[in-house]
Structure formats: C-alpha cells, structure tokens
PALO-435203 format. One record per residue (C-alpha): residue number from 1; residue in one letter; chain; y, z, x. Coordinates in pm, 1 decimal, decimal comma. Layout:
N
R    n  res  chain         Y         Z         X
R  NUM    A      A         Y         Z         X
...
***
This chain:
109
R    n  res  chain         Y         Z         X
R    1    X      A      97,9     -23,9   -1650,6
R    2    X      A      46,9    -384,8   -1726,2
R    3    X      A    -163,2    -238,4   -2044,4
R    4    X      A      96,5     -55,0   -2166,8
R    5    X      A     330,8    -315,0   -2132,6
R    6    X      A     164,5    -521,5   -2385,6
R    7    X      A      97,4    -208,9   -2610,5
R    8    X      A     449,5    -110,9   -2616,3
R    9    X      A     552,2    -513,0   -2710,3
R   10    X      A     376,8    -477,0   -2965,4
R   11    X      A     487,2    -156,4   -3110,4
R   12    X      A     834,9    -310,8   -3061,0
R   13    X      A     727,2    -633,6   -3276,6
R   14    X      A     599,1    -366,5   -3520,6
R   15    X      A     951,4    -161,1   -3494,6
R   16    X      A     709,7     142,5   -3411,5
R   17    X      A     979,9     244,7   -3198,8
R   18    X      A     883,6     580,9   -3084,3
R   19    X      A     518,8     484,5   -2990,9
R   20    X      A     734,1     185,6   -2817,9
R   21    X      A     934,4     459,8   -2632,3
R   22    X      A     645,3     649,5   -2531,0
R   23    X      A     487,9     344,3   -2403,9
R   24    X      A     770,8     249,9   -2224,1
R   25    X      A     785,9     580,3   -2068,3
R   26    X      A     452,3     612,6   -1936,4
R   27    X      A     483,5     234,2   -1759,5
R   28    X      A     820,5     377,7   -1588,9
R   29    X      A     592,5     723,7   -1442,3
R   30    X      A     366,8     500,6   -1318,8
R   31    X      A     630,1     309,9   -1158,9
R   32    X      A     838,3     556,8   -1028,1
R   33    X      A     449,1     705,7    -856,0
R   34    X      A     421,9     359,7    -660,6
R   35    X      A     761,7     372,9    -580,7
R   36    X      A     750,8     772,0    -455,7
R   37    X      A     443,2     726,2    -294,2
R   38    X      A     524,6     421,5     -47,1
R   39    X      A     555,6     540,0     322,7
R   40    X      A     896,4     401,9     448,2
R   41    X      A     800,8     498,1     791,2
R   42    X      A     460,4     316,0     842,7
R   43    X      A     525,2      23,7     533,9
R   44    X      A     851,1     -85,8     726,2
R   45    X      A    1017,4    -379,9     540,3
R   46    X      A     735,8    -447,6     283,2
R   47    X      A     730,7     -62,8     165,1
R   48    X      A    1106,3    -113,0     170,8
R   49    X      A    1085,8    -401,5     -17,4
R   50    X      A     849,4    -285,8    -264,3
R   51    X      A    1057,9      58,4    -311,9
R   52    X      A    1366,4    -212,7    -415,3
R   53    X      A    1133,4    -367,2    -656,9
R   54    X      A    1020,3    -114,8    -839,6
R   55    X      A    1321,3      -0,5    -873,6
R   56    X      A    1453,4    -325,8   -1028,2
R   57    X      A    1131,9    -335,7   -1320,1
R   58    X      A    1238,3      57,3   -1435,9
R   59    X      A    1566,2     -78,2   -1436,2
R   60    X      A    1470,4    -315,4   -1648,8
R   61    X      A    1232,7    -121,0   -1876,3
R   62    X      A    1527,5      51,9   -1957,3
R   63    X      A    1742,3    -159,8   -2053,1
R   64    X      A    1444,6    -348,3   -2250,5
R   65    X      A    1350,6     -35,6   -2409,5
R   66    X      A    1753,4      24,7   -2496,9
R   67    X      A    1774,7    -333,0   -2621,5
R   68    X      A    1394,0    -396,8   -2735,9
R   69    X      A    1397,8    -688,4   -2554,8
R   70    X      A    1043,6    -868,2   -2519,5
R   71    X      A    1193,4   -1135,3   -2303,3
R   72    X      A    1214,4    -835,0   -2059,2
R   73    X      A     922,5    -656,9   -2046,8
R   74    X      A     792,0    -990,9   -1970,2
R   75    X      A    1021,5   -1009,1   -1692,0
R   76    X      A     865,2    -691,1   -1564,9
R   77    X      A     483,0    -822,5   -1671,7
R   78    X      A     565,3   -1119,7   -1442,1
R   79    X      A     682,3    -905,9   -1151,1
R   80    X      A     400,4    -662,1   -1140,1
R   81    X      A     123,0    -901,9   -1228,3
R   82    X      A     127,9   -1061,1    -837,8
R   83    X      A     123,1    -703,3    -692,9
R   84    X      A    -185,6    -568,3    -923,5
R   85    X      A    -345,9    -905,0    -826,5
R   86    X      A    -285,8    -850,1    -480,4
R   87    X      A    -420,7    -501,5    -496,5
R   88    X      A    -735,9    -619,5    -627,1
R   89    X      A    -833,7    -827,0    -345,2
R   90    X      A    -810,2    -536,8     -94,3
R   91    X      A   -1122,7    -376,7     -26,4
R   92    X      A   -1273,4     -75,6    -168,6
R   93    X      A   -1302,5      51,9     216,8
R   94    X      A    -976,7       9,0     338,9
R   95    X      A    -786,5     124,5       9,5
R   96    X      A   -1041,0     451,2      49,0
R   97    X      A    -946,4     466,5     437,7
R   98    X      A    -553,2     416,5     357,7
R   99    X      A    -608,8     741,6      53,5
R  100    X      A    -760,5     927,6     348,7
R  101    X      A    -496,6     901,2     600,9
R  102    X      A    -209,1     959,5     387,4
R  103    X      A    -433,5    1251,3     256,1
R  104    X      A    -435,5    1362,0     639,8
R  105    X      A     -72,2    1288,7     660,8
R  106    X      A      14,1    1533,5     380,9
R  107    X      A    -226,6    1840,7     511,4
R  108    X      A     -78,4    1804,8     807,5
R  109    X      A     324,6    1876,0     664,1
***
C-alpha cells in the first residue's frame, strides 16, 4: 500500500491521472481488506480503533484522488507507516498462529 502510495504521487506529479486512479484504487482494496478482516469480537477497542482508522485514510484517498492532493496521500503515508512498522516487529510465529486460528474460525461458520 505504502508502495503504491508513492507510485500513484508520482503519476499525479506527472498528471498520469488514470495510472494515478488505478493506483489509488488498489491502496483503497488493500485498505478496505485490513479493515474487513479485523475481528471486532476478539480485537475489542484496538480492532475497533483500527476499523475507524482505516476508514479515515480511504476517506482521504478519496478526496486526494478527487483533488490530487499530495499533501494528502502523505497524510495517509504518515498514518499507515506506524502500523506497517508495527507489523514488522511481530513474529513470523505468532502472525502464522493468528492466520491459523482465524483460518479455524472461518471453517468452523
């Protein structure tokens, strides 16, 4: 996400505005996946939280896609930089182990 960010700034600076749009589209997917896929139930406030934000930065890649504003996307950048950093310091194990339950989780609906 934080890839195509940058990619679709640039298109922007460019005014290659339909790669910028495609760009833009593919970071909001991705988005709207971490936000679909948090579990409300077991996450509690910080799942809740998260939901919120993600919200807010596809909020905002709209309206920076709708007003090609860089100033926003950097907004966005700056929001989801923290979480993908905070990601990365969680273990290959548990990350596996948390995949595996929710796996479970789903089966078993």
């Amino acid at each position: 996400a934080l890839d195509r960010i940058a990619y679709a700034k640039g298109a922007m600076e460019r005014r290659e505005f339909e790669q910028k749009a495609q760009l833009i589209s593919r970071v909001s997917a991705i988005l709207m996946n971490l936000r679909d896929t948090l579990d409300l139930e077991v996450g509690g406030e910080t799942a809740e939280n998260l939901y919120a934000l993600y919200d807010f930065m596809i909020e905002k890649l709209n309206e920076a896609h709708a007003k090609n504003s860089l100033q926003m996307l950097d907004e966005v950048t700056n929001l989801l930089t923290p979480i993908r950093d905070a990601w990365l310091q969680i273990p290959e194990t548990a990350k596996q182990e948390a995949f595996e339950a929710q796996r479970q989780k789903r089966e078993a609906v």
